[in-house]
C-alpha positions as CSV (number, residue, x, y, z in Angstrom):
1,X,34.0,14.1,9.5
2,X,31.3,16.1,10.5
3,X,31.1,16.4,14.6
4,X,27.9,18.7,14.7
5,X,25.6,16.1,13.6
6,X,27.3,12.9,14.3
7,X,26.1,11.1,17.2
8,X,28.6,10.3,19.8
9,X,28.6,6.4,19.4
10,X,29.7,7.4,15.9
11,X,32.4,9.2,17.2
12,X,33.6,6.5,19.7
13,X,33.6,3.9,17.2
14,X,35.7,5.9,14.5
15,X,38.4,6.4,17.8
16,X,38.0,3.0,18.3
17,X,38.7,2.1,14.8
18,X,41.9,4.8,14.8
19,X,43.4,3.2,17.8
20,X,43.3,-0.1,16.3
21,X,44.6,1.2,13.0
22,X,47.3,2.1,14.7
23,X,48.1,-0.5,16.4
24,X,48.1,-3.0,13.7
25,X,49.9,-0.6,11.4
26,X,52.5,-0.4,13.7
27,X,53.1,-4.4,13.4
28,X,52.9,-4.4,9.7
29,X,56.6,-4.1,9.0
30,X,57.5,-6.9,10.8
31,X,54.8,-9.6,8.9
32,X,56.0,-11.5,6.0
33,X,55.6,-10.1,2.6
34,X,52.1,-12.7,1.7
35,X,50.5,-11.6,5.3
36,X,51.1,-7.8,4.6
37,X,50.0,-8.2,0.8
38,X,46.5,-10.1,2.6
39,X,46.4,-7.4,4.7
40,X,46.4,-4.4,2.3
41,X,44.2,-6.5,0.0
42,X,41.3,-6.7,3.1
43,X,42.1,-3.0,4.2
44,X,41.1,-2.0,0.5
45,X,38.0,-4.3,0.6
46,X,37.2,-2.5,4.4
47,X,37.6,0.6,2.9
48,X,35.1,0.1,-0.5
49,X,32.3,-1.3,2.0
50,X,32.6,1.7,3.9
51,X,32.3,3.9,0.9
52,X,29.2,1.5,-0.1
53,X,27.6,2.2,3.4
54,X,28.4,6.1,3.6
55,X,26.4,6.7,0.3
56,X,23.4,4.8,1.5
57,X,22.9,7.0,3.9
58,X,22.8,9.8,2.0
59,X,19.8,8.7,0.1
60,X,17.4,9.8,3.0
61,X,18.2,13.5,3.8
62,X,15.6,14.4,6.7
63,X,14.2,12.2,9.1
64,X,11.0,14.7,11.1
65,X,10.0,12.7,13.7
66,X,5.9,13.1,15.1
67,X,5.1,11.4,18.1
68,X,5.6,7.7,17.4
69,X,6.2,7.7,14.0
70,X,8.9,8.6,12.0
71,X,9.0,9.8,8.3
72,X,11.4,10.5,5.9
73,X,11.3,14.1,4.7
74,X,12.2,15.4,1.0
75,X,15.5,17.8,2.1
76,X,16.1,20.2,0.0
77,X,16.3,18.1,-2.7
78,X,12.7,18.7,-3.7
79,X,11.6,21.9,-2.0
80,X,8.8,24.8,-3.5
81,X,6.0,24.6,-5.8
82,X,7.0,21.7,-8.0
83,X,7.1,19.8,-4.8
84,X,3.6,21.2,-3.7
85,X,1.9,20.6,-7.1
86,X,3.1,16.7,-7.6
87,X,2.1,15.9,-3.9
88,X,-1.8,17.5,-5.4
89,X,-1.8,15.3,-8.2
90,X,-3.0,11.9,-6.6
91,X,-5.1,14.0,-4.4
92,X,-7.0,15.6,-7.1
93,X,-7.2,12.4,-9.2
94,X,-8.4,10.6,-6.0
95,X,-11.4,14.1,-5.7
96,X,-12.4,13.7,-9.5
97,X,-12.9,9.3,-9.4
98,X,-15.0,10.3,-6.6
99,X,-17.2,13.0,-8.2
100,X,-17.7,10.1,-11.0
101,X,-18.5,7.8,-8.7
102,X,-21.3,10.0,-7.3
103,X,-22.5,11.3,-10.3
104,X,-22.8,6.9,-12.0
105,X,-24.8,6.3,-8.9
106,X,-27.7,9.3,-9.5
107,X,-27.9,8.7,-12.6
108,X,-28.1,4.9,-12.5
109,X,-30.9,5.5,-9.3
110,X,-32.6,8.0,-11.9
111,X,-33.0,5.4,-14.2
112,X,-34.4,2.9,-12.0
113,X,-37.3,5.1,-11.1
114,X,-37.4,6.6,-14.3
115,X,-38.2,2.9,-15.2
116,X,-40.6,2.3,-12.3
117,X,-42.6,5.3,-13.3
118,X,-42.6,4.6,-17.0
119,X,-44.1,0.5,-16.0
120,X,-46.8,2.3,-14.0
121,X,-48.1,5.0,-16.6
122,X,-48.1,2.9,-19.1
123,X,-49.9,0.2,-17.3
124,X,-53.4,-1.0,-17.8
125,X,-54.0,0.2,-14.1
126,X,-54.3,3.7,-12.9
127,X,-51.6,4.8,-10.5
128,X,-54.4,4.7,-7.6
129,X,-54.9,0.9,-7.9
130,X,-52.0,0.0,-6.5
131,X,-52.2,2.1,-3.1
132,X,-55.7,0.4,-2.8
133,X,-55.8,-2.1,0.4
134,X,-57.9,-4.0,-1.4
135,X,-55.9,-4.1,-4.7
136,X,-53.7,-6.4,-2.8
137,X,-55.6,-8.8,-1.8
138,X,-57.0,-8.7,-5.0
139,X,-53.8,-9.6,-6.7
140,X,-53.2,-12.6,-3.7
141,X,-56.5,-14.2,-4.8
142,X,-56.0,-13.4,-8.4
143,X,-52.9,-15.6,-8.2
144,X,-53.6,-18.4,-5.8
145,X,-56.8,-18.8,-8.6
146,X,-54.3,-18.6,-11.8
């Protein structure tokens, strides 16, 4: 067992655990032959759930703690440029959908006014008519009459 970085309720519990180990081991001889056979048949099951337990919690090396939050860190496991280069990747997808984005949107705007312009050249009206005051009213009693 590593002491360095196991925290001292750890440690307390496995001297618990020892102690009471001991203990029942030193009873054993005197327990039928079915009890001790139980026994040594949960001790083995104890022992595989322990195994199960110590290997999940290998999976997260590195905790780095940041204010409130916690995250779990890569370890060594995945250190250097590969590292650096597959974090980029959604970054730089996420950059280049937004750059197409952009550049639907000016184009689409182009071709609204592209469209405006084009109605009003080719129009029977010149361009001025329509910045006339009186053009409007024009077109309200034009329509009210129609």
């Amino acid at each position: 067992m590593n002491t360095a970085n196991t925290p001292s309720h750890e440690m307390a519990a496995d001297r618990f655990a020892r102690r009471i180990t001991a203990r029942l081991s030193s009873g054993a001889n005197d327990l039928p032959y079915d009890i001790s056979e139980r026994l040594r048949a949960a001790r083995t099951q104890a022992l595989a759930k322990r195994k199960v337990t110590v290997q999940v919690r290998r999976i997260a090396p590195a905790v780095v703690h940041s204010g409130h939050a916690a995250a779990l860190g890569g370890g060594s496991e995945r250190s250097g440029w590969w590292s650096a280069l597959v974090s980029a990747v959604p970054v730089m997808a996420l950059l280049v959908g937004l750059v197409v984005i952009n550049v639907a949107q000016d184009e689409q705007g182009t071709n609204e006014v592209a469209e405006v312009d084009a109605a009003l050249l080719t129009d029977e009206l010149p361009p001025a008519a329509y910045s006339d005051p009186g053009f409007v009213q024009f077109l309200k009693t034009a329509h009210s009459s129609n």
